[in-house]
N, C-alpha and C positions, 0 to 999 in steps of 0.2 A: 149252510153252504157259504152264504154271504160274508160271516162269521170268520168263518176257517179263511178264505181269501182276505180278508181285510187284518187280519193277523199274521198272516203269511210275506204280505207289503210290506209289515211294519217290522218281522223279524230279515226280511233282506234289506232296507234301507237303514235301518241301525247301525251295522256291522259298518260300514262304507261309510257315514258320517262320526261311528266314533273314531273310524280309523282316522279319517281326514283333522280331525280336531289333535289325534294324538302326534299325526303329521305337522302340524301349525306348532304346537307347543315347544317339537323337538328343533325343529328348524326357527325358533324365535329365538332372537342373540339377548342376553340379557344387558347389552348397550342400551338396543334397542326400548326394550322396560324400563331402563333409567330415563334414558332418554321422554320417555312418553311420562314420567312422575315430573320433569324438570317442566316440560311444558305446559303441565296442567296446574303447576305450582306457579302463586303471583310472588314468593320471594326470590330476591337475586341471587343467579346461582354463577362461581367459579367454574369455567367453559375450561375443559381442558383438551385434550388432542381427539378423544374420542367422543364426544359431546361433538366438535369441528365436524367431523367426518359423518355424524347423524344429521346435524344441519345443512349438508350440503341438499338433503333431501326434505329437510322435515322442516328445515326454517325456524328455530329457536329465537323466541322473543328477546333473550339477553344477549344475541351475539354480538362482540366489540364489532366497532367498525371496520378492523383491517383485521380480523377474524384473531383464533387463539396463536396462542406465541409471541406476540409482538405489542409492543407499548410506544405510545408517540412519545418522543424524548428529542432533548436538544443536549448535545458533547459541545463539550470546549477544553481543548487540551494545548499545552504548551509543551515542546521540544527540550528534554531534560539535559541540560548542560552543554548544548548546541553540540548534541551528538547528531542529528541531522544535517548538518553541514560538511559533515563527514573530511575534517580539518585533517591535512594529510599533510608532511615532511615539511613545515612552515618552523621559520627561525630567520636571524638576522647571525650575522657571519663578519666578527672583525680577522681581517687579516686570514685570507683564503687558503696562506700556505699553512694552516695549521688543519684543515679539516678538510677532506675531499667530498663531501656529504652537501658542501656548500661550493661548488667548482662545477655547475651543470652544462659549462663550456671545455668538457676534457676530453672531447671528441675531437674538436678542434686542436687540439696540443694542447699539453699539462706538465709541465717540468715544477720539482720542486723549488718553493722559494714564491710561488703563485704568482709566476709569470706565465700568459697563457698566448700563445701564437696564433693569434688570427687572422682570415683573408680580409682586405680590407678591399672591396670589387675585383677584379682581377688580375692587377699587377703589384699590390703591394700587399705588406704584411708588417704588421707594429707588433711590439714586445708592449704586452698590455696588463700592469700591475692591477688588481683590485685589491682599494683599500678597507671596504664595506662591498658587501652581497648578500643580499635577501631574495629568498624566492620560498611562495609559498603556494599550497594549490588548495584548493577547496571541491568539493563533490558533493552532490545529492539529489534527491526527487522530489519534486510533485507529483503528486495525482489529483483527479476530481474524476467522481464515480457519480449515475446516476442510477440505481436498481430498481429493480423489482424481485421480491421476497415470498416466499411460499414454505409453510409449511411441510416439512416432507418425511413422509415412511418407507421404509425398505419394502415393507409386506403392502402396503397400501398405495403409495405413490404419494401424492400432489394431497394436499388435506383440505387447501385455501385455493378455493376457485378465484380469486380475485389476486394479482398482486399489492403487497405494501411496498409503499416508495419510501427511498433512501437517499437521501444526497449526503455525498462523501468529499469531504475537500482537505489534503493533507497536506502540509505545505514545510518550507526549511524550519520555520520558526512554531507556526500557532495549524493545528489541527480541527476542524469542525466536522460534527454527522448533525445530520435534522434530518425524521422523518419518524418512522418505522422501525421499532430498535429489535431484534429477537432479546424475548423473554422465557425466560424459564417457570417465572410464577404464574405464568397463564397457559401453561402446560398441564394441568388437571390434576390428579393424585401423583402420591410420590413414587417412581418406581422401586420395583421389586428389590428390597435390600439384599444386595448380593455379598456386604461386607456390614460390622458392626460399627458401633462409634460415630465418628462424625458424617460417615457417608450413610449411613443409615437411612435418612431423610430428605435424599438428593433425589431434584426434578431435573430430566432433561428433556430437550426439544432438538431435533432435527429441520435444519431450514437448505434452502437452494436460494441462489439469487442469480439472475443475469441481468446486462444493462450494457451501457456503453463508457468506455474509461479512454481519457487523456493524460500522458504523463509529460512532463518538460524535465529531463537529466541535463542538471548543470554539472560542469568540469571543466574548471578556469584556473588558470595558472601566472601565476605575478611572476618577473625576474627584475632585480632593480641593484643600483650599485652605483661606488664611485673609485674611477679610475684614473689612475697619473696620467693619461692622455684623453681618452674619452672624455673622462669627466662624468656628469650624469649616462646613468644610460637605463632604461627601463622597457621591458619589453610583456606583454599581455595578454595572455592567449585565449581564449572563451569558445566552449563549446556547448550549443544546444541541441539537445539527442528530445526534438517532437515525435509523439507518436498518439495514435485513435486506434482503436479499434475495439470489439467486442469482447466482453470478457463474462465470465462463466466463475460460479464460487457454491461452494458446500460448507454447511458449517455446523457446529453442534456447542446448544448453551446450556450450561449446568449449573444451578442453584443448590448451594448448601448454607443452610443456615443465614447469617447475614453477607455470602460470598456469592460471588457470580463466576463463572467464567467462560470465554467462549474465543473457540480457537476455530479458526477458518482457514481454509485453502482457496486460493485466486488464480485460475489462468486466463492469460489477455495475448488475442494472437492481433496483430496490428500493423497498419504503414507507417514508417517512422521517415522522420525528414531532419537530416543534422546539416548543423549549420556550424559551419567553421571560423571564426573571425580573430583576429592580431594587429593589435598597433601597437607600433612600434617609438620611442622618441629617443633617441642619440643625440648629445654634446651640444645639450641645449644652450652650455653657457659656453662653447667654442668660439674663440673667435679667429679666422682662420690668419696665417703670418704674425698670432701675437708671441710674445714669448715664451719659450718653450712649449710651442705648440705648432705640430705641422702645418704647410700652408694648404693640404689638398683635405685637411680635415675641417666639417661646416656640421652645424647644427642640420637634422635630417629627422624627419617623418613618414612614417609610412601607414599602411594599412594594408591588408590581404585577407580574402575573404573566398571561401569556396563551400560547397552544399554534396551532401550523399543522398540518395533510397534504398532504404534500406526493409526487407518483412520485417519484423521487429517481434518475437516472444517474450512473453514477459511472469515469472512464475512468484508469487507472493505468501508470504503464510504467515497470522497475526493470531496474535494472543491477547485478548481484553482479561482483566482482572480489576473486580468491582467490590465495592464493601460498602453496604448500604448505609449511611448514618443516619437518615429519616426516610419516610414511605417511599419519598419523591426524589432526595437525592441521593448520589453516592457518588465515590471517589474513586476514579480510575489509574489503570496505566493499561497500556498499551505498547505493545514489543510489536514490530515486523519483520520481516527478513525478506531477501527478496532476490532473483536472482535475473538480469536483463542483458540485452545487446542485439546487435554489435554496440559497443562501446568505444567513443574512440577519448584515449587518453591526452589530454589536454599539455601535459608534459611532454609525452615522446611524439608531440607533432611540430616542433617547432624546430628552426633551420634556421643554425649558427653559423649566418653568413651575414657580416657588413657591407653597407652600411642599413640595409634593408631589411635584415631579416629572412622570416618567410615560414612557411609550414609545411612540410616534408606528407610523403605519400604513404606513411607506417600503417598497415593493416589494424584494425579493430580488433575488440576481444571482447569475452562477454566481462558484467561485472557482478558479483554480491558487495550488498550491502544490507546495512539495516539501523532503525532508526526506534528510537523511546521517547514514547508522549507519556504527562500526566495532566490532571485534568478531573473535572468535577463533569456527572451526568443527571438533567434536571428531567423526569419524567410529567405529563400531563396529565 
């Protein structure tokens, strides 16, 4: 009797512990299996996106410090043919009746022959030759970003519990990043070849980043010339479009071969503070009663100066393109495009009235532009 009961135990407790074991087998991810070989193994092992996502729990003896996707690197790039200055309708202008292109006074009256009628204060008006006119305008941005970077998945989310830091600083002339670069080679195996040939062996990564971004848009404008009365006359308009605020970015890096590339989207919603400023200097070499020179006309200075608030959007999108020449470095370029405002244009705010000057109340508009860096990237 004793017998039959203690075999009885034994044939109902089987059934339920091999089910549970068949339970455990089916529900084990074979991540997971990799996972527990890499940790019991003392060689160094290549952490890729899925590896990340088992360490958030299991704590992997080789994980990099700012987790997979990312490699400490220092950029230094240079503005290719000072297309960031964004050099706009600049030229020097002999003899004004031959080109209206160079007449930015034809508001004020424009007869051919480039005699131009101007108010000279409020009771007179001079017939005013130029015999030379130059006016040129210049435009472009800054920025400086400070982020934080996270690996990311559609199906998974956030991979990298910690952020990697970025510092971004782009400038007219010379470009710099240092920090935390997204990487493609610490992204894990290659993915599933969806095409033959050279993409066959393409790694990519998914990253997010947010932080806080500053931009300074410059948009200044030179007018200068010499006239059969005036004589010198030069006038300078400068506008700075500040803005802060937060900004938000998604991006995706792809590795083929000895090629990187990595294309990102940027929005920045922010307070913007523009600043408006003009100085003026007319008939510097006037001297007033000498000959052939009116007696109510005198050498004159001025200045003007007024400020906006403005919310200020700001939408961005860059494309890096890298080619690795040794482990550590490679050779970049760097495209942006970008699209901001209000913008207030440096040209259509200035106010053709002597002997002073001044800057007219013209509504803003948004601007595009865009700028090309190249540039070498030294990895750690």
């Amino acid at each position: 009797m004793k017998r039959f009961i203690a075999i009885s135990i034994l044939l109902a407790v089987a059934p339920g512990a091999r089910g549970q074991e068949e339970d455990t087998l089916v529900l084990a991810s074979p991540w997971d299996l990799e996972a527990d070989e890499t940790l019991l193994s003392d060689e160094p092992q290549t952490r890729g996106w899925r590896d990340s996502l088992v360490s958030l729990f299991k704590g992997p003896r080789h994980a990099p410090a700012a987790g997979p996707g990312f490699r400490r690197g220092f950029r230094l790039w240079g503005a290719a043919a000072d297309v960031s200055d964004g050099l706009e309708d600049s030229g020097a202008f002999d003899g004004v009746d031959n080109t209206s292109a160079g007449v930015p006074l034809a508001s004020e009256g424009y007869r051919p022959g480039g005699v131009l009628f101007i108010d000279y204060g409020d009771l007179h008006t001079f017939d005013i030759r130029f015999t030379t006119l130059t006016q040129e305008q210049r435009q472009g941005l800054r920025s400086l970003e400070l982020v934080g970077q996270h690996v990311w998945s559609r199906k998974s989310g956030l991979l990298t519990p910690a952020p990697a830091l970025r510092l971004n600083a782009h400038g007219l002339g010379l470009a710099a990043e240092i920090g935390q670069i997204p990487s493609a080679e610490t992204a894990g195996p290659a993915d599933p070849p969806r095409a033959g040939g050279w993409f066959a062996g393409a790694k990519s990564v998914n990253y997010v980043a947010y932080g806080l971004r500053m931009n300074q848009g410059i948009d200044a404008y030179l007018l200068e010339g010499e006239s059969n009365v005036l004589g010198y006359m030069g006038s300078n308009t400068r506008v700075d479009h500040w803005s802060i605020g937060p900004q938000a970015s998604v991006g995706r890096v792809t590795a083929i071969d000895h090629w990187t590339f990595d294309l990102s989207g940027h929005l920045m919603l922010a307070y913007s503070r523009v600043e408006i400023e003009q100085t003026n200097r007319l008939g510097s070499d006037l001297a007033p009663g000498a000959l052939n020179r009116p007696l109510l006309l005198q050498p004159t200075m001025s200045r003007h100066e007024r400020s906006h608030d403005h919310f200020s959007p700001h939408a961005e999108v860059r494309l890096t393109s890298s080619y690795a020449i040794q482990r550590d470095w490679t050779v970049d370029a760097m495209a942006r495009g970008y699209i901001t405002g209000p913008w207030y244009e440096s040209s259509e705010h200035v106010r053709y009235q002597l002997p002073d000057m001044g800057t007219s109340n013209t509504d803003p508009d948004e601007r595009a532009g865009w700028d090309l860096y190249l540039g070498v990237t030294y990895f750690r």
